[in-house]
C-alpha positions in Angstrom: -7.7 -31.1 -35.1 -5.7 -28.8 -36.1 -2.1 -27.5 -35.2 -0.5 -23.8 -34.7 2.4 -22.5 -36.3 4.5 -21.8 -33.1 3.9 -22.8 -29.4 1.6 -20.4 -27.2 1.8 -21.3 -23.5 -1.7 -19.7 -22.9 -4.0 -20.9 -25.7 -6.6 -18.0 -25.3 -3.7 -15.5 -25.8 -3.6 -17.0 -29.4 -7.1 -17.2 -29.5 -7.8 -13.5 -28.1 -7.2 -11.6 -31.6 -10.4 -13.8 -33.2 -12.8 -12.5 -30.8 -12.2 -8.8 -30.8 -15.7 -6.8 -29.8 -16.3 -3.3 -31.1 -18.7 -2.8 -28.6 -17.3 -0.1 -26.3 -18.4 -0.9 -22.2 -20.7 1.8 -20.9 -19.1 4.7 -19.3 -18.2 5.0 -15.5 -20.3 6.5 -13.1 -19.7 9.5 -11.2 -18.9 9.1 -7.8 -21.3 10.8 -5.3 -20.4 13.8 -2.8 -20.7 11.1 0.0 -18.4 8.8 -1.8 -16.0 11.6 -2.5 -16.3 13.1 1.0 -15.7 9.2 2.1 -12.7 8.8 0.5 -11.0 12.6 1.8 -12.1 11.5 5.1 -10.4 7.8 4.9 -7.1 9.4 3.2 -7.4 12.2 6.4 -7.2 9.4 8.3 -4.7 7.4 7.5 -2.3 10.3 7.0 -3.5 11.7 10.6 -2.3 8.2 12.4 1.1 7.9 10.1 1.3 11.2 11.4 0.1 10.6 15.1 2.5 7.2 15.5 5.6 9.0 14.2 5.0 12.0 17.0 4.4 9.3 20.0 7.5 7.1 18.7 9.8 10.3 18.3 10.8 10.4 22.3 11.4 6.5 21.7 13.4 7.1 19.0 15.7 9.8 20.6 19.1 9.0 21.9 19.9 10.1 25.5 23.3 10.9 26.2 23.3 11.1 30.0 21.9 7.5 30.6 24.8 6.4 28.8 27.2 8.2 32.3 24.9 6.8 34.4 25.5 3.3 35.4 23.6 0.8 38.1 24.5 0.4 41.6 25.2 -3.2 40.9 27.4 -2.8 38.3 29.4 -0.3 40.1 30.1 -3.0 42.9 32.3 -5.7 40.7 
């Protein structure tokens, strides 16, 4: 058995410049108009309810003044 020069904590690292390929991997293929069209429509989507949540939460999210005056009958009585 042999030993290396300097430690390598991940042997295949060290071992990874032996096996180099020159063999390219077969080009990618293009996506379909219903796999584009899929995608628009899930991206749509998902910006429509980020969109839709922050319109509903907006009256939650607003500060009212004039409840602050206003103050329960019970709490008035002490």
């Amino acid at each position: 058995m042999f030993r290396r020069r300097e430690p390598v904590p991940f042997a295949f690292l060290a071992e990874a410049e032996r096996f180099r390929s020159n063999v390219t991997p077969p080009p990618q293929a293009r996506s379909s108009a219903g796999q584009i069209a899929g995608r628009w429509l899930l991206g749509l989507t998902i910006v429509a309810a980020l969109v839709g949540s922050l319109v509903i939460g907006m009256p939650a999210l607003r500060l009212d003044h004039s409840s602050q005056a206003q103050q329960s009958q019970a709490s008035q009585g002490r």
